[in-house]
N, C-alpha and C positions, 0 to 999 in steps of 0.2 A: 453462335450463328443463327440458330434457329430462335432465340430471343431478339435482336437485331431483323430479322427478318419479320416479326411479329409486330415491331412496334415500328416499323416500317408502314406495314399495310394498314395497322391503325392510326397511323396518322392521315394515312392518303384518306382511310375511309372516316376522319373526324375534319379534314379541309374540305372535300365539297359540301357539304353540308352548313359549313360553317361560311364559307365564301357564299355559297347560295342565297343563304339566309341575310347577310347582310346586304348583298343586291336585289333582293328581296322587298328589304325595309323601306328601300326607298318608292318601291312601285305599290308596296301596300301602303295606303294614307289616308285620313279622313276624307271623305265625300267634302264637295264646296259647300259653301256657302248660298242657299237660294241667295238669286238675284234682287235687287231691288225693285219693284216694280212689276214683275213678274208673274203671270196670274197665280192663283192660288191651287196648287193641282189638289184633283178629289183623290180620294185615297180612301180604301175598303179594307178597315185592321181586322184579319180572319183569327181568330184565338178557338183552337180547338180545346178542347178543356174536360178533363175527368176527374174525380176525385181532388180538385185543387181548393178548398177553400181553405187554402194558408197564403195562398199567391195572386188566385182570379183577383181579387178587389182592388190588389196594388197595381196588376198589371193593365186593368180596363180605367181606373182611374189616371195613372201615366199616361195612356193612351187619350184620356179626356183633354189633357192638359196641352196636346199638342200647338203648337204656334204654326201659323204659316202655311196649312192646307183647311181645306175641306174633307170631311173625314164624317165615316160611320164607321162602327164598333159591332160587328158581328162574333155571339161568341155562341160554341157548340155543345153544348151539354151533352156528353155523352154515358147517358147511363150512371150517372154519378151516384154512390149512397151516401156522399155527407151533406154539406149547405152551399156546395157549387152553385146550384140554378137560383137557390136563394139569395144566395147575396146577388149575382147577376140581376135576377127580377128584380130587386130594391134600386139597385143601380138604373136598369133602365128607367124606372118610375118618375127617376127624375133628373132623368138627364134622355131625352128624346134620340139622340145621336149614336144609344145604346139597343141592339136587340140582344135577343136569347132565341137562341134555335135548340129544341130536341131532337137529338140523337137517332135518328131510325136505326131498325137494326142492321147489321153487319151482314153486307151477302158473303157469299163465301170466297173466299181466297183474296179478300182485302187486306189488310194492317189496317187497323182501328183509325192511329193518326192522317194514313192517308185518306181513306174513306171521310174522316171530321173534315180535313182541308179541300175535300170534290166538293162536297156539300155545301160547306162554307162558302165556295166561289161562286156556285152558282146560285147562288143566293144575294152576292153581292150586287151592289148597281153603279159599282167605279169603275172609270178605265184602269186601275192603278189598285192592283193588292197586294198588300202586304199580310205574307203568313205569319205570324210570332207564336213562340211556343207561353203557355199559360205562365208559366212562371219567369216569363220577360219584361221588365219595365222600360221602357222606352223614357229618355228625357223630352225636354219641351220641343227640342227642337231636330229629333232624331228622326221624326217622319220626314218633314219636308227636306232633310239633309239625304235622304236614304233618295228622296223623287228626285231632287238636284243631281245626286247622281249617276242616275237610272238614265236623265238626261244627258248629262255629260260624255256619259262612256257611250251613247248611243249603245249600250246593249238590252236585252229581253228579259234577263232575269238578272239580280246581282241580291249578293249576302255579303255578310261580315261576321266576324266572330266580336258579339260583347264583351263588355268586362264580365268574368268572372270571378263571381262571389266563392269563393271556399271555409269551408270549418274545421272539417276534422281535418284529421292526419291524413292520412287517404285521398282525399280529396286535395290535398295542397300539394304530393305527390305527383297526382297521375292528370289532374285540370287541368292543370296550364302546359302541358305535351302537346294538348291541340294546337297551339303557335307554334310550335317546336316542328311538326309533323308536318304541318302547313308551310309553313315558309321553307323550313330545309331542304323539302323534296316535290317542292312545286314551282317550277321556274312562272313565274307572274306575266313575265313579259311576254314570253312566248306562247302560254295562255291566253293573254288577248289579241296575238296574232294570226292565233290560229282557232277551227271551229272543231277541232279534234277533242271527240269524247272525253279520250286518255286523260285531257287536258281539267276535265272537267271538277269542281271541288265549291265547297258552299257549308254553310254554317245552318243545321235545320232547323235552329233558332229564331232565325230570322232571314227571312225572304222578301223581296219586292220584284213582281212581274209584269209586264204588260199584260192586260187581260185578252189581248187580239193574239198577242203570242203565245198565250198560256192554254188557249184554245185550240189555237193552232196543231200547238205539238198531242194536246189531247190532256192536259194537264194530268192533277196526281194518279188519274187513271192508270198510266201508262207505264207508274210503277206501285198498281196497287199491292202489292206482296210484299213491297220491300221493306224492311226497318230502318233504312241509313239514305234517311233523304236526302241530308247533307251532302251526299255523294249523288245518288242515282236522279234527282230532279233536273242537278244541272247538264248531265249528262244526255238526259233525255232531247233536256233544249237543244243542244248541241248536237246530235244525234242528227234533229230537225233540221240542222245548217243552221242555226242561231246561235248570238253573240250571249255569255254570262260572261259576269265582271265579277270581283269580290273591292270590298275596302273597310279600311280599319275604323270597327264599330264599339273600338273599348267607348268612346265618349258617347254614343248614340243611344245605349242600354246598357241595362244588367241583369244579369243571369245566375242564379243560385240551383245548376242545374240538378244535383245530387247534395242530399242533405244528412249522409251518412257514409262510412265507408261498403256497408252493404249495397246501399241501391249505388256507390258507383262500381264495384264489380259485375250488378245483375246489369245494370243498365250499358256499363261497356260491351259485357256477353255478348247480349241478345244480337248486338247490330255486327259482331265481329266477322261474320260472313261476309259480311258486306264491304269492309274494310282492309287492314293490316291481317285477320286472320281469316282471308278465304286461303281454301289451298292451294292455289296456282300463285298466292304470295308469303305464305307464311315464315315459309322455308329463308327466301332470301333476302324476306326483313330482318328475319332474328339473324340472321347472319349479319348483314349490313349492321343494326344498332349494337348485337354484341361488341362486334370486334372496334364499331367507331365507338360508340359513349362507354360503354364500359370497361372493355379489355383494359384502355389507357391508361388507368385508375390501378387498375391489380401489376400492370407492364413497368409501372414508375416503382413503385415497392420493390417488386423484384430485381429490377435493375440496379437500384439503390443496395442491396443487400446482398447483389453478387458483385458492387461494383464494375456493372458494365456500361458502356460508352452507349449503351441501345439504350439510357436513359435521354438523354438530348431527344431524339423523333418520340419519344414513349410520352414526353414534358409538352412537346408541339402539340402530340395528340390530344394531351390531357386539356391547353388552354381551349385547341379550337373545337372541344367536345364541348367545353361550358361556356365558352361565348355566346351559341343563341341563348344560352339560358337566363345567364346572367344580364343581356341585353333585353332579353325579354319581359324578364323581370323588371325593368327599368322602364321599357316603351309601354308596356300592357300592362303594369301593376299588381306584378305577381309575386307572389312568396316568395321573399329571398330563404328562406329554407329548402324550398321545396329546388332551386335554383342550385345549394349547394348540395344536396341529394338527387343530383339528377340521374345518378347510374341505377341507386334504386329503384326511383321512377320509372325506369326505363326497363327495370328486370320484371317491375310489378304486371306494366301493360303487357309484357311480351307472357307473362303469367294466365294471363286475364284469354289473352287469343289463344295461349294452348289448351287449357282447360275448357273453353269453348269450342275448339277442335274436338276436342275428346269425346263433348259429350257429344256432338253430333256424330263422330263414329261410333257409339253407344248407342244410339237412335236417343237419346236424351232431351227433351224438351226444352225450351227456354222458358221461364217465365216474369210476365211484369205487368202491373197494375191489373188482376187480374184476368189476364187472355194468357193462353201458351201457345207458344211459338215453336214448330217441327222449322224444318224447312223455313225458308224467307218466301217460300207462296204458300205456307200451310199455316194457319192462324185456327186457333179452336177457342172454343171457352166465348165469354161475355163481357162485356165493356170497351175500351177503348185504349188502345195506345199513345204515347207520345213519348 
């Protein structure tokens, strides 16, 4: 009974999710096609940038390459100690459409990334910014696709989540959960019907704003403490009574966000407040993913092995727990490993948000790219985030 009853509630809690997600897929889609003819929108590419010279060159050259706008290249050096501003400087030398901005220092109670991307804005001279994290490459034609759409949807601010580059084991894991997170538990449609915060979701990879609206709301200002812009920017807008959109930007870029399995555990941490592990959610995510993506997994075995009849809903659960996976893997180009491991995946993040809980009841610090992080308004130390 109590087995039957289990693989009961896991299947309920592995169909919405699963149902979600594929009505989802249709509302998530590439940005159009600029029109024919159509003037050429300017566009102001902000690139906050510390300690990257493995990625700044690729990603300001991608950005040269753009088709189809008018475009300047602001990028922010902050504080770097290796050949970040260097290769920058070489770049802009010869290629005019490029600046280099240094870094002032940090007042207090900012997040490094957001203080790069205040700065960066008002510095630029487009109606049209676009934020991209240093180590995003943009295809040729992913600017003017990103303005198309910024047009289309009639909204203030919209993102997309790139394709994601993975290496390690870890990374091929726990990556590609962002689509997973995203789509299962973000009704889209209803998102752009409405201007509710709640609703609110974005990829801090990559941003395009209006600059009248971005002003408006008071831009990154207005969450300068935070580490999970992805979340709290577009919230902000919305906040304002303004429209964000999202759409599918595997074609648009790529992103190699975490190049080890360490920096993606420090780098999940630090933002998990902000996310799946503040504490007014932490509780009834792990509850929610256990009993949907995982339980189904261990409920099928055991059924199997007591020969009971609770294996049929235990088997539903188990297909509609891997369908976004397996589908996502297919749309977004993701590790079919990581696709057939997805309950590990799913134990590891739930991993990642308690140990992050923990240390902040510890009074424990976070740390990343040399700043530590108390609190998501307490920022100490030197350099810059992203």
């Amino acid at each position: 009974m109590i087995l039957m009853l289990l693989a009961l509630i896991a299947m309920v809690l592995a169909v919405i999710p699963a149902w979600l997600f594929r009505r989802n897929l249709s509302a998530y889609q590439p940005p159009p096609a600029p029109g024919a003819g159509d003037p050429l929108p300017r566009v102001s590419v902000l690139i906050p940038a510390r300690n990257q010279e493995l990625t700044i060159q690729a990603a300001v050259e991608a950005a040269l390459a753009s088709e189809g706008v008018e475009l300047e290249i602001l990028v922010l050096d902050d504080h770097s100690e290796d050949a970040t501003a260097a290769i920058v400087r070489r770049l802009a030398e010869h290629d005019g459409r490029v600046r280099l901005l240094n870094g002032p220092e940090l007042p207090d109670g900012w997040c490094g990334k957001q203080h790069a991307c205040w700065v960066l804005a008002h510095s630029a001279s487009s109606d049209l910014l676009l934020f991209q994290d240093a180590d995003v490459s943009l295809t040729s034609q992913g600017v003017a696709q990103m303005a198309a759409f910024l047009e289309a949807s009639g909204a203030d601010l919209v993102s997309g989540i790139p394709f994601q580059e993975t290496g390690t084991l870890l990374e091929h894991l726990v990556i590609p959960l962002i689509h997973f997170v995203l789509l299962c538990f973000l009704p889209i449609r209803r998102m752009r019907a409405s201007r509710d915060p709640a609703y609110g979701a974005g990829c801090g990879q990559l941003f395009l704003a209006r600059r009248s609206s971005y002003e408006r709301v008071g831009g990154h200002a207005v969450i300068r403490g935070s580490l999970h812009d992805g979340i709290k920017l577009p919230r902000a807008f919305r906040a304002a009574g303004l429209k964000t959109d999202l759409c599918d930007a595997t074609d648009l870029a790529r992103c190699r966000m975490y190049c080890s399995g360490g920096e993606v555990w420090r780098g999940l941490a630090k933002n998990a407040s902000e996310g799946l592990g503040a504490a007014s959610l932490i509780v009834p995510t792990t509850l929610l993913l256990v009993f949907g993506q995982v339980l189904p997994v261990v409920l099928v075995g055991v059924s199997i092995w007591r020969s009971s009849v609770a294996v049929l809903p235990a088997t539903a659960a188990v297909m509609c727990s891997y369908y976004p996976r397996i589908a996502g893997a297919v749309r977004f180009r993701q590790p079919v490993l990581a696709a057939l491991l997805h309950p590990v995946g799913i134990l590891i993040v739930l991993a990642i948000q308690w140990c992050s809980l923990l240390r902040r009841a510890l009074g424990r610090p976070q740390s990343w790219k040399g700043r530590t992080y108390g609190r998501p308004d307490q920022v100490f130390g030197s350099g810059a985030a992203s």
